[in-house]
The first five atom37 places (N, CA, C, CB, O) and aatype in JSON, in Angstrom:
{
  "aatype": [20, 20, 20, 20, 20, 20, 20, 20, 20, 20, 20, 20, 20, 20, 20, 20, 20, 20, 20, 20, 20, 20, 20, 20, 20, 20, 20, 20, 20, 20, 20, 20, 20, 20, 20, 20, 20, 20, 20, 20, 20, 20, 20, 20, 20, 20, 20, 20, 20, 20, 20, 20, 20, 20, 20, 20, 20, 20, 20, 20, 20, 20, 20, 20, 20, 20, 20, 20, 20, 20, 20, 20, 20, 20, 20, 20, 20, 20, 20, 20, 20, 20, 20, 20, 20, 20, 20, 20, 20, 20, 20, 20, 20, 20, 20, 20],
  "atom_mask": [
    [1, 1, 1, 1, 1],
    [1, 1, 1, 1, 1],
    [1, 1, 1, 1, 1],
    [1, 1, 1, 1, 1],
    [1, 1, 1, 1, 1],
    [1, 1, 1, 1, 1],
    [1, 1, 1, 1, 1],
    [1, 1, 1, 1, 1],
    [1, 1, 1, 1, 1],
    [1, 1, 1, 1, 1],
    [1, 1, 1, 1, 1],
    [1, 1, 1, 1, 1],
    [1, 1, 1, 1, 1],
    [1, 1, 1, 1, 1],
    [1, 1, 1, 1, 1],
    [1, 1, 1, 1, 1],
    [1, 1, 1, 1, 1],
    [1, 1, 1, 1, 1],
    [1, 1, 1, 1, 1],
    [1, 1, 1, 1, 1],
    [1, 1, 1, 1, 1],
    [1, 1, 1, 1, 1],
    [1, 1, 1, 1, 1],
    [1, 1, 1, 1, 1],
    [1, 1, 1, 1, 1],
    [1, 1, 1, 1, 1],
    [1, 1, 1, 1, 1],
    [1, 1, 1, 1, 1],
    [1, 1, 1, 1, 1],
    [1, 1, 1, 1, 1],
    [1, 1, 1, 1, 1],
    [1, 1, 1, 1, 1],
    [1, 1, 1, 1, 1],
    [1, 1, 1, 1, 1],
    [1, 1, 1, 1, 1],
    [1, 1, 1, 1, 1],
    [1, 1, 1, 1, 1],
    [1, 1, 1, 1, 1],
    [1, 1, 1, 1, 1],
    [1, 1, 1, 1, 1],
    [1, 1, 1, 1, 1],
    [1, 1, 1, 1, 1],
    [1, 1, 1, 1, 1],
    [1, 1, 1, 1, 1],
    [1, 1, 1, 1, 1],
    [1, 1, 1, 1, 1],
    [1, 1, 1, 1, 1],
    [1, 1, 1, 1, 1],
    [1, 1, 1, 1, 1],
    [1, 1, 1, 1, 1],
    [1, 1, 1, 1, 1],
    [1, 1, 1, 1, 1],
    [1, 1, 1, 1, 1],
    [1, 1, 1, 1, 1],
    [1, 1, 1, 1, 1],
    [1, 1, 1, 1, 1],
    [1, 1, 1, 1, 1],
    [1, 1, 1, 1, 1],
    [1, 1, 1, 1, 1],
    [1, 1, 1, 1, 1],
    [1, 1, 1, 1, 1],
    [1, 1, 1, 1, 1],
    [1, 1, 1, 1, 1],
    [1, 1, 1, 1, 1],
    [1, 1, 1, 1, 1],
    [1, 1, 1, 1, 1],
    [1, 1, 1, 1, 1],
    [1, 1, 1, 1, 1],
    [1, 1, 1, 1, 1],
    [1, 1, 1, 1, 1],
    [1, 1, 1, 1, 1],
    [1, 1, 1, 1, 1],
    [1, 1, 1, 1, 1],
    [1, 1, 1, 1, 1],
    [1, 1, 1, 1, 1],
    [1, 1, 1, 1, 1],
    [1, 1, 1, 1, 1],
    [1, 1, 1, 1, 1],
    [1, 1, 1, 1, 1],
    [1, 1, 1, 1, 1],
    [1, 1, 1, 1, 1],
    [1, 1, 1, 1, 1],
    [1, 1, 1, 1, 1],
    [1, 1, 1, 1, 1],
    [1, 1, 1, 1, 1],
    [1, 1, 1, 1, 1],
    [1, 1, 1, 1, 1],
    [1, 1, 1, 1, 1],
    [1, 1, 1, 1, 1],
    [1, 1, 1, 1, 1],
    [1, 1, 1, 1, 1],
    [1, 1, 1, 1, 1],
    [1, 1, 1, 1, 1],
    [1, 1, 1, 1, 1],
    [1, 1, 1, 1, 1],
    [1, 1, 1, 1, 1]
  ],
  "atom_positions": [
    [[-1.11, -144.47, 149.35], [-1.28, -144.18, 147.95], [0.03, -143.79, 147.29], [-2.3, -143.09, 147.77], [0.05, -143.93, 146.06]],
    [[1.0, -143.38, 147.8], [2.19, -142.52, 147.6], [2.84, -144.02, 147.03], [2.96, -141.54, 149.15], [3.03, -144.23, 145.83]],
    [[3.05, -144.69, 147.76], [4.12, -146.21, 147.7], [3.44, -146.64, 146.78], [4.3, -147.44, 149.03], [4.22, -146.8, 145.84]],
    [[2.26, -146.98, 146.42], [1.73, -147.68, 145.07], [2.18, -147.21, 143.89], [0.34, -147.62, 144.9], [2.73, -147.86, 143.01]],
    [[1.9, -145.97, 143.9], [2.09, -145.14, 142.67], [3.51, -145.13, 142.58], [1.46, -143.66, 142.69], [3.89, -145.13, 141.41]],
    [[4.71, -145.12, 143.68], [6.05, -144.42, 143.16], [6.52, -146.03, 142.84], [7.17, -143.26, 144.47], [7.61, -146.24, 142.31]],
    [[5.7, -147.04, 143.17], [6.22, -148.41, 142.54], [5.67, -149.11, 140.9], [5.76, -149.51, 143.72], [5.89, -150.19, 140.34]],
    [[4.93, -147.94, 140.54], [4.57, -148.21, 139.56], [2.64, -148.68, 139.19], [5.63, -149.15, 139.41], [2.21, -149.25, 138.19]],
    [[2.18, -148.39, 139.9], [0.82, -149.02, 139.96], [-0.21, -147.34, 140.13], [0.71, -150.39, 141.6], [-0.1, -146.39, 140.91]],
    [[-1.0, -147.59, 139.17], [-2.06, -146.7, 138.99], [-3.24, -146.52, 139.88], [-2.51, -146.97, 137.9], [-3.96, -147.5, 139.71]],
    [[-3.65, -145.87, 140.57], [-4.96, -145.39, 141.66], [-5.84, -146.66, 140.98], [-5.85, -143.36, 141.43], [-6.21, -147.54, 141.75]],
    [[-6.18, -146.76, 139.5], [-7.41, -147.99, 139.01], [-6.98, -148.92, 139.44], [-7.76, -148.37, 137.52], [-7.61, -149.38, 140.4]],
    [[-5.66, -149.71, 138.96], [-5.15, -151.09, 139.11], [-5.49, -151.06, 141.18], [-3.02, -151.25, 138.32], [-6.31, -151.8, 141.71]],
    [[-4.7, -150.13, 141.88], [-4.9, -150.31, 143.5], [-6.56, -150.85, 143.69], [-4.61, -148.58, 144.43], [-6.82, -151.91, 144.25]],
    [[-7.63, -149.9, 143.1], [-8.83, -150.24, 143.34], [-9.39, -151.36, 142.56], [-9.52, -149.19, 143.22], [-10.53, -151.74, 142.81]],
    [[-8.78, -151.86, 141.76], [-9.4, -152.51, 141.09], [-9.12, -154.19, 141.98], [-8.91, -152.18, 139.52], [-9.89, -155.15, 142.11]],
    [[-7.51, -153.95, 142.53], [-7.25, -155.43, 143.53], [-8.04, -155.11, 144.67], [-5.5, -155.82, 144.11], [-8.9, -155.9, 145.06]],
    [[-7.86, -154.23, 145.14], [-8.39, -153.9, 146.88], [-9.36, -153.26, 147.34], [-7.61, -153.22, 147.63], [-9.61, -152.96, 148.51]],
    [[-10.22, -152.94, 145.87], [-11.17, -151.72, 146.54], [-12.41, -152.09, 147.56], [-11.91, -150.9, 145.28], [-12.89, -151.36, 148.43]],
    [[-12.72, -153.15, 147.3], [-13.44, -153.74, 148.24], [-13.0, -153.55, 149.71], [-13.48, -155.05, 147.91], [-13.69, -152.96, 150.55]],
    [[-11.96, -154.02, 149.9], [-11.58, -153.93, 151.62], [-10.65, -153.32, 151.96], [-11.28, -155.06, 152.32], [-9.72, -153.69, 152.69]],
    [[-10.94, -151.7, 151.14], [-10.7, -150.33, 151.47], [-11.64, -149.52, 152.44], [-10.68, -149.68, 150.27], [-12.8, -149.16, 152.2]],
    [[-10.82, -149.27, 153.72], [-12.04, -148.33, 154.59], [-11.14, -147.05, 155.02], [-12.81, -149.25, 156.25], [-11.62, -145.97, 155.34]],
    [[-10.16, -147.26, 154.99], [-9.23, -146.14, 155.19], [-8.0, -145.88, 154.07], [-8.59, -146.4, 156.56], [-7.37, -146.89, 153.75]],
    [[-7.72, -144.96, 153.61], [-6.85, -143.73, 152.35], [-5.72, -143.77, 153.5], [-7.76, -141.6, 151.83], [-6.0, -143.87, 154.7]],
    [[-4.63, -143.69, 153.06], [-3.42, -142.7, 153.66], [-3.11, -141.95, 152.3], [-1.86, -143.6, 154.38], [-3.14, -142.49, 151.19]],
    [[-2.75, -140.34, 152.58], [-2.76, -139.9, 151.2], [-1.47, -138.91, 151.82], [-4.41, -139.16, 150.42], [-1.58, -138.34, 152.9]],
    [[-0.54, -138.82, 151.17], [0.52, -137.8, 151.36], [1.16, -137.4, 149.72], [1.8, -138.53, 152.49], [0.72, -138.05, 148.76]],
    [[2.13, -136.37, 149.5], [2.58, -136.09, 148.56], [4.17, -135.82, 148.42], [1.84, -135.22, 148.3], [4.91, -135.43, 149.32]],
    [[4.51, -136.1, 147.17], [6.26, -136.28, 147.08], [6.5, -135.53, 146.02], [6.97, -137.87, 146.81], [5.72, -135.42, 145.07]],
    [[7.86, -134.84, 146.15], [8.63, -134.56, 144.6], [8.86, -135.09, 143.66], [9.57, -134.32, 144.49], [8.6, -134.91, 142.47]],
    [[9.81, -136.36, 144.68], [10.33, -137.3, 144.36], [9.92, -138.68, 144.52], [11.19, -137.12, 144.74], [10.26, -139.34, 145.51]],
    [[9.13, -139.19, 143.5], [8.49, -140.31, 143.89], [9.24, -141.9, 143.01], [6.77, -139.94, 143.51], [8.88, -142.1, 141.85]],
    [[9.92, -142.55, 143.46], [10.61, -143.48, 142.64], [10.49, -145.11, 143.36], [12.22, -142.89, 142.51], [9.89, -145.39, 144.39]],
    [[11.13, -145.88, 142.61], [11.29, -147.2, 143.7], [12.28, -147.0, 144.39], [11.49, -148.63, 143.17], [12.26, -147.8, 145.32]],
    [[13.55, -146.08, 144.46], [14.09, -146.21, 144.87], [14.18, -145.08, 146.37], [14.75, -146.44, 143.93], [15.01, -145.07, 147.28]],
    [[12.92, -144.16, 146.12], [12.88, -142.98, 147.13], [11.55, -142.62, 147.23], [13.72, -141.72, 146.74], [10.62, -143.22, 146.68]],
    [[11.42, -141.15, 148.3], [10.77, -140.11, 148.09], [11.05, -139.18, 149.21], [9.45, -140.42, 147.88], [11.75, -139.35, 150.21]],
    [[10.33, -138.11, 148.81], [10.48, -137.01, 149.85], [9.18, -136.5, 150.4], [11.22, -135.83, 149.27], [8.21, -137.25, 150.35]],
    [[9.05, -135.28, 150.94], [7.55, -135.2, 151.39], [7.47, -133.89, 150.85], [7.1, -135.38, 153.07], [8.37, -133.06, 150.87]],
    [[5.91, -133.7, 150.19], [6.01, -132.1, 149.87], [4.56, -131.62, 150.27], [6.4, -131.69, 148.1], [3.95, -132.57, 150.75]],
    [[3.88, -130.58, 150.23], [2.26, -130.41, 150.8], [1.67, -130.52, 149.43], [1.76, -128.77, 151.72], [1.9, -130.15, 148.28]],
    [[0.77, -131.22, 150.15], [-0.28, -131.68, 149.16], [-0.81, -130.74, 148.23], [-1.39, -132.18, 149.83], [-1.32, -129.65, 148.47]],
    [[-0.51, -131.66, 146.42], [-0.67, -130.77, 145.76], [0.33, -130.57, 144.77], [-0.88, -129.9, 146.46], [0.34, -130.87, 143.58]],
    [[1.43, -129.83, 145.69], [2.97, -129.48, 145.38], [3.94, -130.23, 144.66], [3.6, -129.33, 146.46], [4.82, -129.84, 143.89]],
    [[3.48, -131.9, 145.22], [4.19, -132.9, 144.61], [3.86, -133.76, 142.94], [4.11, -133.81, 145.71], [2.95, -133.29, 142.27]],
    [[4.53, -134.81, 142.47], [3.92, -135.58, 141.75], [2.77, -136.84, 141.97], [4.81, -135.89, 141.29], [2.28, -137.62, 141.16]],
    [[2.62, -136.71, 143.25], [1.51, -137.8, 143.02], [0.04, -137.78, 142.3], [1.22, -138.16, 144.22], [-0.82, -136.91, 142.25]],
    [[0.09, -138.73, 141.93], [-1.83, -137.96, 140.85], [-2.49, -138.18, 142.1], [-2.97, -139.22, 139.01], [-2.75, -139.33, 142.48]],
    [[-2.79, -137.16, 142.77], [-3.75, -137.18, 144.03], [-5.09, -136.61, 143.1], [-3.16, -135.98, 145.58], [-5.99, -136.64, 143.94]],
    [[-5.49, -136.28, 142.24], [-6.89, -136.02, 141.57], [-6.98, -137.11, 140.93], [-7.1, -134.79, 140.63], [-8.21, -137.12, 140.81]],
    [[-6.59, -138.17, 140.35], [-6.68, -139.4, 139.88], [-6.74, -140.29, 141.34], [-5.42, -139.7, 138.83], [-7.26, -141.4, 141.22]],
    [[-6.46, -140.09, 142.09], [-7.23, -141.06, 143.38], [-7.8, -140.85, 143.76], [-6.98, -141.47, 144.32], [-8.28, -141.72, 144.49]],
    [[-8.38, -139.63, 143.74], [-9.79, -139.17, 144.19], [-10.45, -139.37, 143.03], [-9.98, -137.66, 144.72], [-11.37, -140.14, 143.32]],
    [[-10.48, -139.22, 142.34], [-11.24, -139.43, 141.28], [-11.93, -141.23, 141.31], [-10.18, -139.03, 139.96], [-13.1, -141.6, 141.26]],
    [[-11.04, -141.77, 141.38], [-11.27, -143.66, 141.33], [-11.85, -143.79, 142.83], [-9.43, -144.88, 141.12], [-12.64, -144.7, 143.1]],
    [[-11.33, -142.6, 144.06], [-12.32, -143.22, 144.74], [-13.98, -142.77, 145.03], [-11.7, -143.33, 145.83], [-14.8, -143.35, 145.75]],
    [[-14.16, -141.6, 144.26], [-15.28, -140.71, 143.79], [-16.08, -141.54, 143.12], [-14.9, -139.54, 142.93], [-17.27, -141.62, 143.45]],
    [[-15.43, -142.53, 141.78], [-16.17, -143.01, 140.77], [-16.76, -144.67, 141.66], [-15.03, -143.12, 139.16], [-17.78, -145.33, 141.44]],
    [[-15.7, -144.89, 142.64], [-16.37, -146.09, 143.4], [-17.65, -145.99, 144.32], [-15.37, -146.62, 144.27], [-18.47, -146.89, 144.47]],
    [[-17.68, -145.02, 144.78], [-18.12, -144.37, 145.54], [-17.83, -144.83, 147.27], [-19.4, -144.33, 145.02], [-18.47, -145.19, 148.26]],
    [[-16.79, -144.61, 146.98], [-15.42, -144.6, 148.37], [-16.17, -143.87, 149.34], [-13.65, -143.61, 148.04], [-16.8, -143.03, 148.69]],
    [[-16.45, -143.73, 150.62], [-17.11, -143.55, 152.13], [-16.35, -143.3, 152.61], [-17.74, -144.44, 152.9], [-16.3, -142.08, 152.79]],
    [[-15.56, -143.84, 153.03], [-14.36, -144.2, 154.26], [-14.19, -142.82, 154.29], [-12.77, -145.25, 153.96], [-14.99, -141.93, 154.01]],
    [[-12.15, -142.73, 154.95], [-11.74, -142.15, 155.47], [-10.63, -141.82, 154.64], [-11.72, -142.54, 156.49], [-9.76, -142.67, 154.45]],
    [[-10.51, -140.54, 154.06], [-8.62, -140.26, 154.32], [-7.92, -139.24, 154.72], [-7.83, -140.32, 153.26], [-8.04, -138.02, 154.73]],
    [[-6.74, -140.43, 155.24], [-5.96, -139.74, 156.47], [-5.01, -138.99, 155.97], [-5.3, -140.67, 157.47], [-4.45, -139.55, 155.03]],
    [[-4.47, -137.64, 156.28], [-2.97, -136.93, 155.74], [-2.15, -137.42, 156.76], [-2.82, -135.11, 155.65], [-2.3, -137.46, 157.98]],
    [[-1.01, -137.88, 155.82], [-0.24, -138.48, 156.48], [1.23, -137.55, 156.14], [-0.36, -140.04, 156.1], [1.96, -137.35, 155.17]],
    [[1.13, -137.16, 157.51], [2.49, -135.53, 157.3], [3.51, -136.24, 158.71], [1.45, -132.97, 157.95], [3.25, -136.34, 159.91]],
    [[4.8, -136.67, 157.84], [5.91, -137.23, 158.48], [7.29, -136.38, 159.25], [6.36, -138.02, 157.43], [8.45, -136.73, 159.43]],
    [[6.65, -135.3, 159.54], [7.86, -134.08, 160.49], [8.61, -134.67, 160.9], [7.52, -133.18, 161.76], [9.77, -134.52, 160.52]],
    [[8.17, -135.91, 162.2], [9.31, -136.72, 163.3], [10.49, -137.83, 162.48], [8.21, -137.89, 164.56], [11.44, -138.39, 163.03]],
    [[10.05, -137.94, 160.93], [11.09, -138.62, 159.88], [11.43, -137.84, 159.18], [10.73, -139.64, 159.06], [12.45, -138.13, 158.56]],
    [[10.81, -136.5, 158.91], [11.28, -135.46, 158.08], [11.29, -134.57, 158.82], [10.67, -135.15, 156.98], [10.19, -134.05, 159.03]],
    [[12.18, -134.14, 159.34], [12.61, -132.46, 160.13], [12.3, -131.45, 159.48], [14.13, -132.08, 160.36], [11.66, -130.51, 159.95]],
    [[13.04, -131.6, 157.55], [12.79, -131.07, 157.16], [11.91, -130.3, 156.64], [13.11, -131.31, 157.06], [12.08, -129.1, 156.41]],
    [[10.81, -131.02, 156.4], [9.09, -130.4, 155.94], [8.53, -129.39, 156.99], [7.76, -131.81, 155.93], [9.15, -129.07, 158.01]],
    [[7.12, -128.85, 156.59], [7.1, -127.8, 157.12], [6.18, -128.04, 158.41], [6.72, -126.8, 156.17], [5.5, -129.06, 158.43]],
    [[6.14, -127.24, 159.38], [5.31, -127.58, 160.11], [3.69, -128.15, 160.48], [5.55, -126.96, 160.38], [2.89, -127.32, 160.05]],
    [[3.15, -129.08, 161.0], [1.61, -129.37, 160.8], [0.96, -128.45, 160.76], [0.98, -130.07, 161.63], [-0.17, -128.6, 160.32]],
    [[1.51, -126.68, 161.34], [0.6, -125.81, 161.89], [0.25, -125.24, 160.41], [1.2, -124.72, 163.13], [-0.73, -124.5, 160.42]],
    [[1.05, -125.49, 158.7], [1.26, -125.3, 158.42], [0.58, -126.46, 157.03], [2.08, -124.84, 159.09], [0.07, -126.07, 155.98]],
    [[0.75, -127.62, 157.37], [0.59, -128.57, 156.21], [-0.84, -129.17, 156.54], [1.86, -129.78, 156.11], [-1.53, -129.6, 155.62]],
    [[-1.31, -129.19, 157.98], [-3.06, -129.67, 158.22], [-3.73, -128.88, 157.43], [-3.8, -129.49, 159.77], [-4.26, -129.41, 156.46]],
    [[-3.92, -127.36, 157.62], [-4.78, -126.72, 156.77], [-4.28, -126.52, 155.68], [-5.23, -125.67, 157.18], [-4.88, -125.59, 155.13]],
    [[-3.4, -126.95, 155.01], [-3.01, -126.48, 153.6], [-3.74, -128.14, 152.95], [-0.85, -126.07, 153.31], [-4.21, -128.28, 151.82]],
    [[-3.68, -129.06, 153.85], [-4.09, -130.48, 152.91], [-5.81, -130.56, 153.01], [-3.27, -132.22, 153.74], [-6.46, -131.31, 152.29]],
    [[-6.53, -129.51, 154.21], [-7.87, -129.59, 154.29], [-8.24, -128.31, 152.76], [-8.46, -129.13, 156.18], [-8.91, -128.49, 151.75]],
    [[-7.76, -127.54, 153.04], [-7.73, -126.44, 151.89], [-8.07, -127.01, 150.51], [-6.26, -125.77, 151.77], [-9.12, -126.74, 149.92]],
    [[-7.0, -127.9, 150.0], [-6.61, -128.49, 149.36], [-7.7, -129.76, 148.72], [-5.56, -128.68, 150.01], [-7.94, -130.16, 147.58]],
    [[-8.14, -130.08, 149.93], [-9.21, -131.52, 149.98], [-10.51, -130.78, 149.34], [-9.63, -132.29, 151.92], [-11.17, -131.07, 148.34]],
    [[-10.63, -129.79, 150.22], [-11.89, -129.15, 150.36], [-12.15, -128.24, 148.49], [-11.7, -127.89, 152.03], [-13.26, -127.86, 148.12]],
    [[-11.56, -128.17, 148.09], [-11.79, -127.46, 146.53], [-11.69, -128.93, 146.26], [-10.52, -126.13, 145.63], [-10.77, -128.98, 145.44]],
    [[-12.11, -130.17, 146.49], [-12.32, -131.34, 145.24], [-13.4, -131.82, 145.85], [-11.1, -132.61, 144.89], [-13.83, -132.87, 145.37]],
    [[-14.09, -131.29, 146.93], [-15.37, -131.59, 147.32], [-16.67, -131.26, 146.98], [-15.38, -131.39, 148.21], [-17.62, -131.76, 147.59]]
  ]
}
């Protein structure tokens, strides 16, 4: 969801090409979201409209799965899973 959006494409337009043979979300969050970058931040924290993709996949009525996708072994920098799993279930869980 992160790469759609920092290339320019809206959570509707994604569902509107693919929503059909959508069964699995990867959902992570950035500061910095551009074509030319990003960074990783905990969900929430960043700019991605993560309530506008839930939302489109709420209004589809999306089943599946989504996965947090927390990149430590490419980002050293970010914070630990012990640290970003329950902050993105936390997080999930007040839009449920």
């Amino acid at each position: 969801t992160l790469h759609t959006f920092r290339h320019g494409e809206t959570p509707a337009d994604t569902w509107r090409d693919l929503g059909d043979r959508v069964r699995h979300v990867h959902v992570k969050d950035s500061r910095v979201a551009t074509a030319d970058g990003f960074d990783i931040a905990l969900m929430g924290e960043g700019v991605a409209p993560i309530d506008d993709i839930w939302a489109v996949l709420t209004q589809a009525g999306y089943n599946g799965y989504a996965h947090f996708e927390w990149e430590r072994a490419w980002h050293p920098e970010v914070e630990h899973g012990a640290t970003a799993v329950p902050h993105f279930a936390a997080f999930m869980a007040a839009r449920s």
